[in-house]
C-alpha positions in Angstrom: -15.7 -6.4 -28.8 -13.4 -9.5 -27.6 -9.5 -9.2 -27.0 -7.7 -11.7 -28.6 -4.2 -12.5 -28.6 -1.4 -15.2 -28.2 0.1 -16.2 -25.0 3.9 -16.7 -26.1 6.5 -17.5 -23.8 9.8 -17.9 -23.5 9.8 -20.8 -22.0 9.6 -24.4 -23.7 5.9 -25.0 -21.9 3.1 -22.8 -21.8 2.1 -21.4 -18.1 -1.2 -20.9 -16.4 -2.1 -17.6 -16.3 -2.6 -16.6 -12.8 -3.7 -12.6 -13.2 -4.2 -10.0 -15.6 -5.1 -6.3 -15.7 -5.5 -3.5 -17.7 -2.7 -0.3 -17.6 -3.3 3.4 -17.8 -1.8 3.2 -21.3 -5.3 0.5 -22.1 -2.6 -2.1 -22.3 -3.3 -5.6 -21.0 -1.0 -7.1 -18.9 -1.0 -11.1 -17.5 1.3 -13.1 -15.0 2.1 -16.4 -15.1 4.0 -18.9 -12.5 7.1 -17.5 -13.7 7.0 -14.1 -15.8 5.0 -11.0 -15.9 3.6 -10.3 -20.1 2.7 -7.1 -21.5 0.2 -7.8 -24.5 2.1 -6.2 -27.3 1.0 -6.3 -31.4 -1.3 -9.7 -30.3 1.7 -11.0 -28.8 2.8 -12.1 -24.4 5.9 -9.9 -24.5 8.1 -10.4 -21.1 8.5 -7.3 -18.5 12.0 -7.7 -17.9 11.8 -4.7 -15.8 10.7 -6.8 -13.0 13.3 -9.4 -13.0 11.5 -12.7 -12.9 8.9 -11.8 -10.6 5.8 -13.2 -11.1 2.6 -12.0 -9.6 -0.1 -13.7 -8.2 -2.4 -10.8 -8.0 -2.0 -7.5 -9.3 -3.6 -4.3 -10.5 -2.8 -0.6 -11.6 -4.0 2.0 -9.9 -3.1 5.6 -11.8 1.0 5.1 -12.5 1.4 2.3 -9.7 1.6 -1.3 -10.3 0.7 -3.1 -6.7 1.6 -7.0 -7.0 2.2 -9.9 -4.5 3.9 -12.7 -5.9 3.2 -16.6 -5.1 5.9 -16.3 -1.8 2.8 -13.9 -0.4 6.1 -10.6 -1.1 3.8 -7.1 -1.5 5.6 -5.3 -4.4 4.9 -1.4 -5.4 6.4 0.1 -8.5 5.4 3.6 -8.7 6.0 3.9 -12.2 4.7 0.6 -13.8 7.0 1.2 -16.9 10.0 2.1 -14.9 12.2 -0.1 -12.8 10.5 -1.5 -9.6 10.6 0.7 -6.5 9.5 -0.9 -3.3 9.4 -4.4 -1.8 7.8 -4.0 0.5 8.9 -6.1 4.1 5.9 -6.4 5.8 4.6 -8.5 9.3 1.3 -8.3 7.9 0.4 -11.8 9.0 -1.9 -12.3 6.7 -2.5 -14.3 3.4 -3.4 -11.3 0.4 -6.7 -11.4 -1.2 -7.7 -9.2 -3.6 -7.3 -5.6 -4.0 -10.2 -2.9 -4.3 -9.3 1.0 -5.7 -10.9 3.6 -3.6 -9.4 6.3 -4.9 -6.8 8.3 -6.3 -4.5 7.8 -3.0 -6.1 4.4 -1.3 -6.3 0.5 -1.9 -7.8 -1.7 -0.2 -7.0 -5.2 0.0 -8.9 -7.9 1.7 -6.8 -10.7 3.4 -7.5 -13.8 4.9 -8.2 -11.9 8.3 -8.4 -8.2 8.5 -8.6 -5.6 5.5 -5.7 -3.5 4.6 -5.2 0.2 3.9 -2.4 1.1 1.5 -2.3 5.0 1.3 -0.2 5.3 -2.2 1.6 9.1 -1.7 3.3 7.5 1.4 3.7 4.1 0.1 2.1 3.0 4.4 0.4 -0.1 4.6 -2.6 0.3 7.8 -4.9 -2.3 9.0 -8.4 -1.8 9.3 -10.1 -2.7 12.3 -13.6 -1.0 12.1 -16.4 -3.2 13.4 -18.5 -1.9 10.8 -16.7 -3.3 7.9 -17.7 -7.2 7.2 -14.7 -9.7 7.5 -14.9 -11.7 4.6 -16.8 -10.0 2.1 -18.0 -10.9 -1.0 -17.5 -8.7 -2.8 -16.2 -4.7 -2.7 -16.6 -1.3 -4.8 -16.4 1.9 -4.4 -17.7 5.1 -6.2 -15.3 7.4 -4.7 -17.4 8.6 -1.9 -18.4 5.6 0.1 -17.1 1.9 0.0 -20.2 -0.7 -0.5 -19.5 -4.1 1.1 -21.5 -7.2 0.0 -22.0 -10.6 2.3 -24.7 -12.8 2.8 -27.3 -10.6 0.6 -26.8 -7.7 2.7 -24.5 -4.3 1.6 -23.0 -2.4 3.9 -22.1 1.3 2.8 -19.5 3.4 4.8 -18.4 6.7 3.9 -14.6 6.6 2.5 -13.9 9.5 4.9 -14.8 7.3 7.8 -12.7 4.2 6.7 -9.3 6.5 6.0 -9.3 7.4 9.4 -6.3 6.7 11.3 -7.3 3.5 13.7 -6.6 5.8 16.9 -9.4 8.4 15.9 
């Protein structure tokens, strides 16, 4: 079956749509340069909630919306309906990438360097420096269990217990 709907916007030219995702509710959402839409009745309807903040990249994972927006700012809302909670100040360093669910509690987003950690209960942001992992994947998934990383024809599988550790341990 094929989604189809209108991209309206409020403003007198039509953005580029930069990102989109699917909610909990199985609504689709989509960003453009300068507003985040909620697809509502085949129609873009604008997320006021979020105060002309337009993502770059985004995704839900269960009731949280994790964004950055084109000024490379990490955003967390915890309740992707409601108003947004955190922005989040961080010396990361680091150019965001994409970001991978591992699961209920973790996300992991690749950068242009090192992987991050966000651990959603504590809304803590850890860098990952496991010389197992491959900088610079391909691609990443996850079944819940184990993380699979894929570069250069290879996969690399490490259990998620292993990666969650705290980088002292």
């Amino acid at each position: 079956s094929q989604l189809k709907f209108d991209v309206v916007s409020d403003e007198a030219n039509n953005d580029k749509i930069f990102g989109f995702a699917k909610a909990p509710d199985n609504s689709i959402w989509y960003s453009t340069l300068r507003n985040v839409y909620k697809v509502v009745n085949d129609k873009g309807t604008r997320q006021t909630r979020y105060n002309d903040i337009p993502f770059k990249l985004f995704g839900f994972f269960g009731e949280y919306l994790v964004a950055t927006t084109h000024n490379n700012d990490f955003l967390i809302c915890s309740n992707y309906n409601g108003a947004l909670v955190s922005k989040l100040s961080l010396d990361q360093n680091c150019i965001w990438d994409r970001l991978y669910h591992l699961d209920a509690d973790h996300v992991l987003i690749s950068t242009n360097n090192l992987y991050r950690l966000l651990t959603l209960s504590t809304l803590e942001m850890s860098v990952i420096e496991n010389p197992l992992v491959p900088l610079q994947a391909e691609a990443i998934c996850s079944d819940k269990q184990k993380a699979y990383f894929f570069k250069n024809g290879s996969v690399t599988s490490i259990d998620l217990n292993r990666l969650l550790l705290p980088p002292d341990m």
